[in-house]
N, C-alpha and C positions, 0 to 999 in steps of 0.2 A: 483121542482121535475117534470120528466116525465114520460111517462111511463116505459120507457127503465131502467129508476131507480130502478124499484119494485124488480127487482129479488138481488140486489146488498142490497138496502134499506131491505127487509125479511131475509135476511144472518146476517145482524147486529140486527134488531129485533126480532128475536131466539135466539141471542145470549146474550143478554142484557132483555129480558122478555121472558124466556123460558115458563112459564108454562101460561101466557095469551098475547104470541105475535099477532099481528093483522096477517089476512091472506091477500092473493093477493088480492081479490073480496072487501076488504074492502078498501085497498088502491087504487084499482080503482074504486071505487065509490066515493070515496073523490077527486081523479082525476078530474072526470068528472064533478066536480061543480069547478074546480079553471082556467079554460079557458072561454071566450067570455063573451057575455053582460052582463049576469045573475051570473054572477063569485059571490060566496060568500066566497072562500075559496083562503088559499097563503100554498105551502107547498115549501120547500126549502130543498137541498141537500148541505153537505158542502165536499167538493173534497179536497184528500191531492193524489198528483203523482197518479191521474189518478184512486184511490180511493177511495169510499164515506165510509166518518169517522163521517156521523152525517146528521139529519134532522131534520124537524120540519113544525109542520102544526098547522092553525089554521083554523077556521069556524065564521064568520060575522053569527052569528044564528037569527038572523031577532025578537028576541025575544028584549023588551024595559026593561030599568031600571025604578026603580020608579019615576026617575027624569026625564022621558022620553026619556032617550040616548041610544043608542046602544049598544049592548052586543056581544061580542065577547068570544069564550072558544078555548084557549089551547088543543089540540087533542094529541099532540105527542110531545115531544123534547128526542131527545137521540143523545150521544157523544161515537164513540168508548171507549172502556177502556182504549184504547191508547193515547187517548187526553184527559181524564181526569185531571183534573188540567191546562189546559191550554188556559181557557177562551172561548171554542166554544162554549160552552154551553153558556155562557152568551151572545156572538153575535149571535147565534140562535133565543135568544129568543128577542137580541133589534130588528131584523128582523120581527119578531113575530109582536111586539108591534107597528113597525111601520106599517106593517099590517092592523093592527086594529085600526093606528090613519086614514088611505086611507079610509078603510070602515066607519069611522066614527065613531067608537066602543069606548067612551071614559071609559065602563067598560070591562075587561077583568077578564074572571072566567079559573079556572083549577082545577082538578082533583089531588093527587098525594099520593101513597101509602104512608102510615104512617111510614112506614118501610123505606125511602126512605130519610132521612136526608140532604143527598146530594142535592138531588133536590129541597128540602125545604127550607135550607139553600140560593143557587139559585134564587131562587122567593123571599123569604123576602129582599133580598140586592135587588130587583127593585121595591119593594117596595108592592107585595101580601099580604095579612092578611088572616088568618085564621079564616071562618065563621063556618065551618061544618064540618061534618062527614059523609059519606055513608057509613053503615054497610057492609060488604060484596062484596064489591063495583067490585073487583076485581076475577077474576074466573078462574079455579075452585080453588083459595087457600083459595078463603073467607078471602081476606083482606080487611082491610078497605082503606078506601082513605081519604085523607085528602082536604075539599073542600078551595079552596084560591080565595080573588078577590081581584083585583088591578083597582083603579078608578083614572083615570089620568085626566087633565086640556086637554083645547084646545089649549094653549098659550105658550104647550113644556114641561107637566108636564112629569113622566115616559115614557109615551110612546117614545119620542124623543128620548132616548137609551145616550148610552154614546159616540156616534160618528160615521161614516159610518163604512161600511164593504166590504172590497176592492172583485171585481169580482173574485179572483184566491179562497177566500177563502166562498163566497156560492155562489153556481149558482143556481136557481130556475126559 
C-alpha cells in the first residue's frame, strides 16, 4: 500500500466498518512506519482491473513474547464483499504472515469483533486460538473483540502460508 491507496482503501473501509472505519491520518501514520530502515510495518493492497478489492496490514510491535520471540499484531485485513468467498482474504493474510516471519515475529496476535465469524473462521484455519476478550473493544458500538494468537516455528510452521501470491493479485 501507498499513499495514493488511502482514498480508494477509506471507500472500501466505510463501507465494510461503517460505524468504526479507520480515518486518513491513521492510515498515514501506519504508512509512514512501513518504508526505510526502521520499517516495522507491511501493508498490502490486493488490485482486481485496476481496482483495490482488499488490504491488509500488520506492525512488528517491538514488544517480546515470554519465550523471548517477537510479536507481531494483525491491524487490518478486509476483502470487498465482492470477493468474499474467493480466498483473498486468506492470501492477504499468508502475506501477513510472511510479514511477520521477515520481521522475525514467530508470534502473531489479532483483534477481531465477536460478531465477525467470518473472519474468525479465517484465522482458526491458519491456525489462531482464542486467548481473550476486550470488552468494548470496538467504538462507538461497544463491541467486543475477540483477542487471537498464532505462534509459528522457525522451520515453516503457519507462517510459511499455503504458497506464493502471484504480483497481479497483491501489490504492496
Amino acid at each position: 500500500m501507498r499513499w495514493w491507496d488511502i482514498d480508494p482503501v477509506l471507500e472500501l473501509e466505510r463501507d465494510l466498518f461503517p460505524e468504526d472505519a479507520w480515518s486518513r491520518g491513521m492510515f498515514w501514520s501506519e504508512l509512514a512506519h512501513a518504508r526505510g530502515a526502521g520499517a516495522n510495518r507491511r501493508y498490502l493492497v490486493a488490485e482486481q482491473d485496476g481496482r483495490i478489492v482488499g488490504y491488509a496490514g500488520l506492525v512488528a510491535t517491538g514488544a517480546v513474547s515470554e519465550d523471548g520471540h517477537g510479536v507481531a499484531d494483525v491491524q487490518t485485513i478486509a476483502a470487498a464483499r465482492d470477493q468474499w468467498g474467493t480466498g483473498l482474504g486468506a492470501r492477504l493474510l499468508t502475506e501477513l504472515l510472511r510479514a511477520a516471519t521477515a520481521f522475525e515475529c514467530p508470534e502473531v496476535m489479532l483483534e477481531c469483533r465477536v460478531d465477525n465469524t467470518r473472519a474468525q473462521r479465517l484465522y482458526e484455519r491458519f491456525g489462531f486460538a482464542p486467548i481473550g476478550f476486550r470488552r468494548g473493544y470496538y467504538q462507538p458500538g461497544n463491541i467486543d473483540a475477540l483477542v487471537m494468537r498464532l505462534t509459528t516455528t522457525p522451520d515453516g510452521g503457519p507462517a510459511a502460508g499455503p504458497g506464493p501470491v502471484r504480483e497481479t493479485e497483491i501489490n504492496g
